[in-house]
Residue frames as qw, qx, qy, qz and C-alpha x, y, z in Angstrom:
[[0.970, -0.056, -0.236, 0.032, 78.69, 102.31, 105.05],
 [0.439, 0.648, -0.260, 0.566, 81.95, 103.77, 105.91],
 [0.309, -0.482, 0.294, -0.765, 80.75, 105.32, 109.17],
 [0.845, -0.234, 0.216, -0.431, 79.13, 101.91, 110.28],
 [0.418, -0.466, 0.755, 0.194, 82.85, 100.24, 110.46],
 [0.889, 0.272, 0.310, 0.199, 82.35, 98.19, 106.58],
 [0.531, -0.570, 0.421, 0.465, 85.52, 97.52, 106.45],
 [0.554, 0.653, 0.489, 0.163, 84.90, 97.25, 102.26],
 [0.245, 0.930, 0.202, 0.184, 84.01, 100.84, 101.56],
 [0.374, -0.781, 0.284, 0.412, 87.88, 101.93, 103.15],
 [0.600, -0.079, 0.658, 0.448, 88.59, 100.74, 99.69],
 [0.206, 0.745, 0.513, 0.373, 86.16, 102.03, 97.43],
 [0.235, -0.922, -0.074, 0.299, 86.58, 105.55, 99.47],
 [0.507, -0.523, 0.443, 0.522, 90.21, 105.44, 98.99],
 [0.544, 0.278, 0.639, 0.467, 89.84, 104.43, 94.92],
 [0.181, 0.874, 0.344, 0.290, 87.45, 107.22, 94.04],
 [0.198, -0.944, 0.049, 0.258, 89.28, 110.02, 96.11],
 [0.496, -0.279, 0.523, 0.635, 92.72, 108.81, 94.02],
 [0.400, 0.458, 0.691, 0.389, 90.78, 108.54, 91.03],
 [0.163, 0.913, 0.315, 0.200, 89.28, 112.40, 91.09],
 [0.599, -0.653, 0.225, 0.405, 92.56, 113.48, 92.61],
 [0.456, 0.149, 0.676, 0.560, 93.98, 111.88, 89.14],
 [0.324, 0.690, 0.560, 0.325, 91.27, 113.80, 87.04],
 [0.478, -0.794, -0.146, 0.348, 92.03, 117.02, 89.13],
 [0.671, -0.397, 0.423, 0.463, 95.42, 117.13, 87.87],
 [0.455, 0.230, 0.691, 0.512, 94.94, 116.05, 84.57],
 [0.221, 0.919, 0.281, 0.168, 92.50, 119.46, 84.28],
 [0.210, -0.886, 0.216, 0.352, 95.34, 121.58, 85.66],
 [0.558, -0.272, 0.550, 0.558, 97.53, 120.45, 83.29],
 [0.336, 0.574, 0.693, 0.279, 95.54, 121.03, 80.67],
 [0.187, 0.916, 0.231, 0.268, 95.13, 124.60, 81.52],
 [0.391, 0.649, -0.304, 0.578, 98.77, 125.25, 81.55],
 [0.475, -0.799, 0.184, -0.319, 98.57, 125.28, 85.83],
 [0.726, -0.503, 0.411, 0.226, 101.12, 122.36, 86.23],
 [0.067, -0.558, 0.721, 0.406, 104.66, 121.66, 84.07],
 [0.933, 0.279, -0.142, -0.178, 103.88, 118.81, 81.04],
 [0.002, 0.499, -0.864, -0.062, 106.23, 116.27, 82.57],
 [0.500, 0.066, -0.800, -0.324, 105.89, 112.62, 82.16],
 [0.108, -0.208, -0.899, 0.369, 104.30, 111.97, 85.78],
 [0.227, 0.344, 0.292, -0.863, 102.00, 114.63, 85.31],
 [0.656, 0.145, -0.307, -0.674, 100.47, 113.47, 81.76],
 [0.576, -0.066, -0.782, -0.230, 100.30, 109.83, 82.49],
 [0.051, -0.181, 0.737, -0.649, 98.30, 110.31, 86.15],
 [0.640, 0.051, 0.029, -0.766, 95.14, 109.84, 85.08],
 [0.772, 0.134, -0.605, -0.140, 96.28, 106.29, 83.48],
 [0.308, 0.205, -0.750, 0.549, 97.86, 105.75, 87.18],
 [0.478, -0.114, 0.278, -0.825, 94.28, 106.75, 88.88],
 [0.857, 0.014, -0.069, -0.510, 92.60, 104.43, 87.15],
 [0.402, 0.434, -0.721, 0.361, 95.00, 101.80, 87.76],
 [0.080, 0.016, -0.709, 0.700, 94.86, 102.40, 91.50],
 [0.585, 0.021, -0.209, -0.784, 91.04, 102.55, 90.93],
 [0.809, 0.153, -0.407, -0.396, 90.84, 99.19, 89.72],
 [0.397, 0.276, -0.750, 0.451, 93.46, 97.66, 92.17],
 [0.138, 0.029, 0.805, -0.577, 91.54, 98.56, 95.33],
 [0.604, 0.075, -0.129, -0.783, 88.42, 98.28, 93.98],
 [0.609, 0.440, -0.660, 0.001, 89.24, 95.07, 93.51],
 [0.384, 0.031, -0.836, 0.391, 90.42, 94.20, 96.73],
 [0.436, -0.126, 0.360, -0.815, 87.47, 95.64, 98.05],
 [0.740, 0.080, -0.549, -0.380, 85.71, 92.56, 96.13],
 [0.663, 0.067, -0.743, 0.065, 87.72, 90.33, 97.35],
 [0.040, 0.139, -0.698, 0.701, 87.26, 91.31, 100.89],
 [0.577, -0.047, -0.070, -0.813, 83.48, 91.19, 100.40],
 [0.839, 0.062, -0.462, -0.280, 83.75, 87.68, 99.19],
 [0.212, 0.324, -0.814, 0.433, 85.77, 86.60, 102.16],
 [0.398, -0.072, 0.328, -0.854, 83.14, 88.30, 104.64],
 [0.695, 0.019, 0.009, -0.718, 80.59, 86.51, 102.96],
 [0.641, 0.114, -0.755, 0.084, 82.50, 82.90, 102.43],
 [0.157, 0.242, -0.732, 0.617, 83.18, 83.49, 106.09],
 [0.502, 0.012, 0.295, -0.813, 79.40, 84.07, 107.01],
 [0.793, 0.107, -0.491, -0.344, 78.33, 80.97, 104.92],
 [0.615, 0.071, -0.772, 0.146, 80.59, 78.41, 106.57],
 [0.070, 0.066, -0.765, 0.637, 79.67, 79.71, 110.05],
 [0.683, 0.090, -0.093, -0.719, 75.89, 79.55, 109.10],
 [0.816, 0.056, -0.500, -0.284, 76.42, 75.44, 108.11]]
């Protein structure tokens, strides 16, 4: 959908690639590859966060799209 300009999925794209980006991390840390500082253990809570945020506004851009298609339909 991405590739066929819905403008949506630049959201959803964007969420997941933070979101395993976040999990990423959170394994290196785990096996001792990055420093235990406070931005580093609480990124995963900050993925999902940003997750839910554009995810979100992907929604709401959906429901525009489609409010917008209704009223020029009646």
């Amino acid at each position: 959908m991405l590739m066929r300009g819905f403008k949506p999925a630049r959201f959803f794209v964007v969420a997941w690639v933070l979101f395993l980006v976040a999990i990423v991390i959170t394994a290196m840390r785990n096996i001792g590859a990055l420093p235990k500082v406070w931005i580093v253990d609480h990124i995963l809570e900050f993925g999902i966060i940003s997750e839910v945020f554009l995810i979100s506004l992907g929604l709401a851009f959906k429901v525009r799209l489609l409010e917008r298609e209704k009223n020029l339909a009646a």
